[in-house]
C-alpha positions as CSV (number, residue, x, y, z in Angstrom):
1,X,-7.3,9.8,-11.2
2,X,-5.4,11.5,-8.4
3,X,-4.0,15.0,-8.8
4,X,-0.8,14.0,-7.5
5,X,1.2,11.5,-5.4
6,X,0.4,11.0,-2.1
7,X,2.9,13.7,0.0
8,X,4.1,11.3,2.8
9,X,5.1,8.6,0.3
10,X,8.0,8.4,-1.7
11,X,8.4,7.5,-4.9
12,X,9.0,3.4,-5.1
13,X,9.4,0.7,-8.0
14,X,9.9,-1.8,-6.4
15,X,6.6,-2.4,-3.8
16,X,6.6,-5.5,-1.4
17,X,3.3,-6.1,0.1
18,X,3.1,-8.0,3.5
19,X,0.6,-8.7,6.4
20,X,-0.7,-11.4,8.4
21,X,-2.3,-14.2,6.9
22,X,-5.9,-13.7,6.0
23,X,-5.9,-10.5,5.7
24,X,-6.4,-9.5,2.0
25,X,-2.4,-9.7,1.0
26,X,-2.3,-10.3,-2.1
27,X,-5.6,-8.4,-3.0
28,X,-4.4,-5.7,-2.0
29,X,-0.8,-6.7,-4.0
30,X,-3.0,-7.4,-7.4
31,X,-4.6,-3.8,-6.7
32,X,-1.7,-1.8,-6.0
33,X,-0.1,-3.4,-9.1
34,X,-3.1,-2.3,-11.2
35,X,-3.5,1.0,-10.0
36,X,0.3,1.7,-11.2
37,X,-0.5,-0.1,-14.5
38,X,-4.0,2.4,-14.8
39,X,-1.1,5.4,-14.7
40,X,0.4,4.1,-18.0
41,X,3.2,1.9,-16.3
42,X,4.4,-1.4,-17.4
43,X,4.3,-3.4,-14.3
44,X,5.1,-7.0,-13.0
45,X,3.2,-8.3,-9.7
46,X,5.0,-11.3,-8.1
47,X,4.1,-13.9,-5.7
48,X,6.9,-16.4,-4.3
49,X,4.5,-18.6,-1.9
50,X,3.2,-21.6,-5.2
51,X,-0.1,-20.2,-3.5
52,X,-1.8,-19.3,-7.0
53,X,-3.5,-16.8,-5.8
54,X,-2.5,-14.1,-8.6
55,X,-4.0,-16.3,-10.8
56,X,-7.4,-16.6,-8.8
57,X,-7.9,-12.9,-8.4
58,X,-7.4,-12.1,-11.6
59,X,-9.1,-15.5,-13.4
60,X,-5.9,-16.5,-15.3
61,X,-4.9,-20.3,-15.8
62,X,-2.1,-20.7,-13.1
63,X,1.1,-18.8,-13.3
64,X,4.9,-19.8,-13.6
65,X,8.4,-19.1,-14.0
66,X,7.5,-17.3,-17.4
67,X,6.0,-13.6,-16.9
68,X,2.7,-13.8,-18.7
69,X,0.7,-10.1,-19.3
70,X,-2.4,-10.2,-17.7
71,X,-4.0,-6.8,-18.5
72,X,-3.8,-4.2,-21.1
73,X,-5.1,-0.6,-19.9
74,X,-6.0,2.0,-22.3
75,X,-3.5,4.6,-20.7
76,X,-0.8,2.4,-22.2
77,X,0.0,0.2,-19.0
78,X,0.6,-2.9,-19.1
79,X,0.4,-5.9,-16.3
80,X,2.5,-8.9,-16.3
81,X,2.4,-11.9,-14.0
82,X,4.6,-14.1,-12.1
83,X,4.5,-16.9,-9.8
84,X,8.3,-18.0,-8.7
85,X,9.2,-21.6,-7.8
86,X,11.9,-22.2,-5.4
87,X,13.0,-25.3,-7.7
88,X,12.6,-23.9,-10.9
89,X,15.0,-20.8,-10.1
90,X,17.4,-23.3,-8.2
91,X,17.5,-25.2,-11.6
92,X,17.8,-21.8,-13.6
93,X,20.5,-20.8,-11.2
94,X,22.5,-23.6,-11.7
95,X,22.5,-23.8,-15.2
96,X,23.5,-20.0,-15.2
97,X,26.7,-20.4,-12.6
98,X,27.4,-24.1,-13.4
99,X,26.5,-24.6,-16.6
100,X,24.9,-28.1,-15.7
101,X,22.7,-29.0,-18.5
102,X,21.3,-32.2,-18.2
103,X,22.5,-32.7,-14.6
104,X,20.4,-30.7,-13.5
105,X,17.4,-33.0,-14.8
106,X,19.4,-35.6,-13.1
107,X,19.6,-34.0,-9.4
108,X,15.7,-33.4,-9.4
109,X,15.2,-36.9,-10.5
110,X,16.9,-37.7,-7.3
111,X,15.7,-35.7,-5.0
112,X,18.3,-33.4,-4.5
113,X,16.8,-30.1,-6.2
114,X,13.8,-30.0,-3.5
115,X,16.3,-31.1,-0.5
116,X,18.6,-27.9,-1.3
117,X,15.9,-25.6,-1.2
118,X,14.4,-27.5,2.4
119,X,17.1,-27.7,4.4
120,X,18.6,-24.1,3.7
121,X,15.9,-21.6,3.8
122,X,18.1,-19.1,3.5
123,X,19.5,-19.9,0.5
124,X,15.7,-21.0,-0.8
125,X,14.9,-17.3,-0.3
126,X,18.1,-15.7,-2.0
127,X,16.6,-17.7,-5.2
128,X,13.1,-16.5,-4.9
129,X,14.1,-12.9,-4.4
130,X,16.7,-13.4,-7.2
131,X,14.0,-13.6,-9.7
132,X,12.5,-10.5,-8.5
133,X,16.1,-8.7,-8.4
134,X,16.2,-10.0,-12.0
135,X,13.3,-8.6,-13.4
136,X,13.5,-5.1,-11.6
137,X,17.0,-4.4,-12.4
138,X,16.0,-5.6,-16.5
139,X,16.9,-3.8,-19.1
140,X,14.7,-3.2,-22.2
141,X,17.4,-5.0,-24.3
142,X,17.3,-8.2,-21.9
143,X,19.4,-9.5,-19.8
144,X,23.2,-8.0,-19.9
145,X,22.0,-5.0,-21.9
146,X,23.6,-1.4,-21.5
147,X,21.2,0.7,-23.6
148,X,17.3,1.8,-23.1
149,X,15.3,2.8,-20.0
150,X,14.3,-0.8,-17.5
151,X,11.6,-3.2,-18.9
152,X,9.7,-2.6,-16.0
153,X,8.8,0.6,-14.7
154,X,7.3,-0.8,-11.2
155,X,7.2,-4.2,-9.6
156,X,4.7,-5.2,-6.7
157,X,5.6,-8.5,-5.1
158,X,3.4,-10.1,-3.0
159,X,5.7,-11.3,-0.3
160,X,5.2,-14.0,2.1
161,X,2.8,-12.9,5.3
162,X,4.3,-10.6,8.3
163,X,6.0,-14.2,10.5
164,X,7.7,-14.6,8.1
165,X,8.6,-11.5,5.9
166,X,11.5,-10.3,8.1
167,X,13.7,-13.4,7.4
168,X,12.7,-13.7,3.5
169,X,13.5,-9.9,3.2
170,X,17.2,-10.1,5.3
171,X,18.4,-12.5,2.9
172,X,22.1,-11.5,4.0
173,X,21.3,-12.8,7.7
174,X,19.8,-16.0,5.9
175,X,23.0,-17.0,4.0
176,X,25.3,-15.8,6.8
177,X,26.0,-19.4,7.9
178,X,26.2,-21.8,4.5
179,X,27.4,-18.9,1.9
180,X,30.1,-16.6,3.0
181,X,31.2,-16.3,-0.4
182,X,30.7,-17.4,-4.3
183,X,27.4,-16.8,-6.0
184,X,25.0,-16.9,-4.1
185,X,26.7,-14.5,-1.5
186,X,27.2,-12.2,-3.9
187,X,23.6,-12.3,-5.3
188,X,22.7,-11.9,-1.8
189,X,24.7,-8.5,-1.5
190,X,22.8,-6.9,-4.6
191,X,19.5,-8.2,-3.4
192,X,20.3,-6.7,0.0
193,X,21.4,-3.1,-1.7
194,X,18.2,-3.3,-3.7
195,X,15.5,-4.6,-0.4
196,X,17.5,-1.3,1.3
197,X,17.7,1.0,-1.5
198,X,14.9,3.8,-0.8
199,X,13.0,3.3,-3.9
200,X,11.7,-0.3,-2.1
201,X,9.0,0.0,-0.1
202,X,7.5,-2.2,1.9
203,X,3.9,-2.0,2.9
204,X,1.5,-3.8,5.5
205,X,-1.9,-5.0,5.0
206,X,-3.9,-4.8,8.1
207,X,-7.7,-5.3,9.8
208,X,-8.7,-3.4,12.2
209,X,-8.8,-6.3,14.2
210,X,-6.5,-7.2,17.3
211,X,-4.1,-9.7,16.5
212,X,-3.8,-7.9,13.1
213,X,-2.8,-4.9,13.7
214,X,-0.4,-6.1,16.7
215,X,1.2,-8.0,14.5
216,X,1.5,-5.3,12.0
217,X,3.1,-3.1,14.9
218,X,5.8,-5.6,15.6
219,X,6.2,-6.7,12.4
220,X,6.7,-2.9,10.9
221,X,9.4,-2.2,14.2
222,X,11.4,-5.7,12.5
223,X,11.7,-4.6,9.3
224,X,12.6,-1.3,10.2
225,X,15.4,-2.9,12.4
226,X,16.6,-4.5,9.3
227,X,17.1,-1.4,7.2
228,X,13.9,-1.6,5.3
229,X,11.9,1.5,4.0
230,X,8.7,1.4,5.2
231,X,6.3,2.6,2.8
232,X,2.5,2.8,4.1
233,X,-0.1,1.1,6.4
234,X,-3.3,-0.7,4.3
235,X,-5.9,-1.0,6.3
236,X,-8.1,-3.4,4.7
237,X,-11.8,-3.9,4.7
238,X,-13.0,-1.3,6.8
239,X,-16.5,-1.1,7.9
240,X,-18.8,1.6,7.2
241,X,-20.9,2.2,10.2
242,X,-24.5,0.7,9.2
243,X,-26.7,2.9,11.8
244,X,-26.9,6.5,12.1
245,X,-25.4,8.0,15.4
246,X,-28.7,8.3,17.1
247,X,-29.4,4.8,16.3
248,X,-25.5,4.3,18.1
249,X,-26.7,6.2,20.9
250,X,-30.1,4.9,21.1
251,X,-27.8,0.8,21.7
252,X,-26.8,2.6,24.5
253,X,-30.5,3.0,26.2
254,X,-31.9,0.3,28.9
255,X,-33.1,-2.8,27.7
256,X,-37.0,-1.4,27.9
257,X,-36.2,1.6,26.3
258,X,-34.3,0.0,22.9
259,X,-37.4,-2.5,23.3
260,X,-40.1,0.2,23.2
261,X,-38.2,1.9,19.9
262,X,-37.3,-1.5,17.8
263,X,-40.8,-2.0,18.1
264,X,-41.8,1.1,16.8
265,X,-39.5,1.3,14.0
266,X,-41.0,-2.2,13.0
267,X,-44.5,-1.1,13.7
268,X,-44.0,1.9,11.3
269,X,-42.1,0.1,8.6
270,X,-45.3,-1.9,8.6
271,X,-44.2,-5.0,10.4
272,X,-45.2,-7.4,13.2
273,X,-42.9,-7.1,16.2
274,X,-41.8,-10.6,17.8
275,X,-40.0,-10.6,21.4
276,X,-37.1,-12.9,19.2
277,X,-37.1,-10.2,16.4
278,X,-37.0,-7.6,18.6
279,X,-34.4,-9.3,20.5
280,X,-32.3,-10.4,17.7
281,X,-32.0,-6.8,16.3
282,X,-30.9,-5.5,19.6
283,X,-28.5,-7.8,20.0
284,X,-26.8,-7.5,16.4
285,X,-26.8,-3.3,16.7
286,X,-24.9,-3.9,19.7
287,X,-22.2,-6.1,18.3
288,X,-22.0,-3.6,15.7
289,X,-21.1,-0.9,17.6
290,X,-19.1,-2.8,19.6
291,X,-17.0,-3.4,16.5
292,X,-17.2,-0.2,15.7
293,X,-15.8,1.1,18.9
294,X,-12.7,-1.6,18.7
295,X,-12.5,-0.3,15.5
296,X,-11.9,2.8,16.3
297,X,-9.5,1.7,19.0
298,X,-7.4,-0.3,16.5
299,X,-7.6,3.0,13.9
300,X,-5.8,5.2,16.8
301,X,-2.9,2.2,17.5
302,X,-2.0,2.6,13.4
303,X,-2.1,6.1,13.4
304,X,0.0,6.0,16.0
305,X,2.6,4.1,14.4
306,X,4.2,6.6,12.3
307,X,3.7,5.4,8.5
308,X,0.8,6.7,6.0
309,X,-1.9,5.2,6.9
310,X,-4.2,4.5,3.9
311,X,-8.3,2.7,4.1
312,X,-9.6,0.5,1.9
313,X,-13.9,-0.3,2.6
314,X,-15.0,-3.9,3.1
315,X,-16.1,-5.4,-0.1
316,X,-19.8,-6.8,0.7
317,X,-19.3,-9.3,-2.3
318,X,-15.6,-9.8,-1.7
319,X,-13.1,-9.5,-5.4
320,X,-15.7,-11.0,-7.3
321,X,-17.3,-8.7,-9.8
322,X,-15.1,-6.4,-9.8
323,X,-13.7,-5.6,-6.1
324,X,-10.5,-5.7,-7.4
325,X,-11.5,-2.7,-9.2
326,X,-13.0,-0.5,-6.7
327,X,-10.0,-1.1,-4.6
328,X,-7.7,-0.1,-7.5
329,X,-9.5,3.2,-7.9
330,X,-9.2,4.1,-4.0
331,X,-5.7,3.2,-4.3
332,X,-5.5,5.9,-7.0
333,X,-7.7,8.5,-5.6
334,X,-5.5,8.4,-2.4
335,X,-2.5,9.2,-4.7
336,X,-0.8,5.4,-3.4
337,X,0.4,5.1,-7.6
């Protein structure tokens, strides 16, 4: 357990996790939401993309509109699970405002339920985030209730990837042009004033990899353009050099030289040097520390940047047997929960 919070992060309960696709997004959501939950915390992790992928990492049958606990830590914590559906809240949301009923069976029969939430985006994304706006700003007593603390003391949503996260997150600019007033204007407002309030933090997921962490860069400068609080940079999946640095330095030598010691080294590990084994080794030490140098390179751009920057290692067996785990405890040993 940390000894305390991490000093250049504030406090937060309402986390939104971003980064470019492929990058580990959502592990990285389903850890962060753990970690909190390991501090005693009752916390809900969201996803809004119908991807499932809550429900893979954590080996649940899939999720829906109905928060469903998914872990019970001894500290007390608690984690709860969502999965929002554009339609479903569009349905929920007209029953609330309009009182439809059984109309509202009628207009998905149609069509008309998955037209509204295609052809305005905008208003698609006030609905998803609505949910979330819901459930963070819940009272113990349920909906419309004055008394007792909030129902959840954190929520993590596991927001749509970095291309994309700037429009869902400026839900005002979204509506701008098909709500300028009524409901859903208004529920864009208090969405808006929470997104901005400085208790939401967003935070990007990144590889030390090129296109990653450029688009982390620009993306980060967006958000911040928007009035977002950015919260920290998580690097994800970071390598751990395999060779010592004399090996490193050794990569470096003439062909004839790095020949002369691989053979060596496989002479006195009491095996049979071939020209393609010798070869093959050369070549794969120096891809590694080539990757390790752009690595590096990628490291110094992000520290750059301005925000916390926190590591995560490379899983060598991916989530599966517990890497969701290991992440979770260097999530809490860096003080992130």
């Amino acid at each position: 357990m940390p000894s305390s919070h991490h000093p250049d992060l504030p406090a937060a309960r309402l986390h939104v996790v971003t980064g470019k696709g492929g990058v580990g997004k959502t592990t990285v959501a389903s850890a962060l939401a753990l970690a909190l939950a390991s501090t005693g915390k009752r916390v809900l992790v969201a996803e809004v993309e119908g991807r499932q992928g809550l429900s893979q990492t954590f080996d649940v049958p899939p999720l829906g509109s109905e928060e469903v606990r998914l872990v019970s830590h001894p500290s007390g914590g608690e984690l709860w699970g969502l999965s929002v559906d554009a339609k479903a809240a569009l349905l929920e949301y007209l029953q609330l405002f309009y009182k439809l009923g059984r109309a509202g069976s009628a207009l998905e029969k149609v069509g008309a339920i998955d037209f509204a939430t295609t052809i305005a985006p905008g208003v698609r994304d006030v609905l998803l985030i609505g949910k979330i706006y819901e459930a963070a700003g819940r009272r113990k007593g349920g909906r419309g209730s004055k008394g007792g603390g909030l129902h959840y003391d954190a929520v993590v949503l596991d927001a749509p990837p970095t291309g994309r996260a700037v429009r869902f997150l400026n839900v005002n600019a979204g509506v701008a042009d098909v709500a300028r007033m009524g409901p859903i204007k208004s529920q864009a407002d208090s969405i808006t004033r929470m997104l901005r309030d400085p208790r939401t933090l967003v935070h990007m997921v990144t590889l030390l990899e090129e296109m990653p962490v450029q688009e982390s860069l620009d993306g980060l400068r967006d958000l911040a353009d928007v009035g977002l609080h950015i919260g920290a940079i998580i690097v994800n999946q970071v390598r751990e050099p395999r060779l010592s640095p004399e090996n490193l330095r050794a990569l470096e030598d003439s062909d004839d030289a790095l020949d002369e010691l691989l053979r060596d080294e496989l002479t006195e590990a009491g095996l049979r040097p071939t020209n393609p084994m010798v070869q093959g080794l050369a070549q794969e030490g120096r891809d590694h520390a080539l990757r390790l140098e752009l690595q590096s390179e990628m490291a110094l751009d992000i520290a750059e940047a301005g925000p916390p920057v926190i590591e995560l290692p490379a899983l060598p067996d991916g989530v599966e047997d517990g890497g969701v785990a290991v992440l979770t405890d260097e999530l809490l040993a860096q003080g992130v929960a």
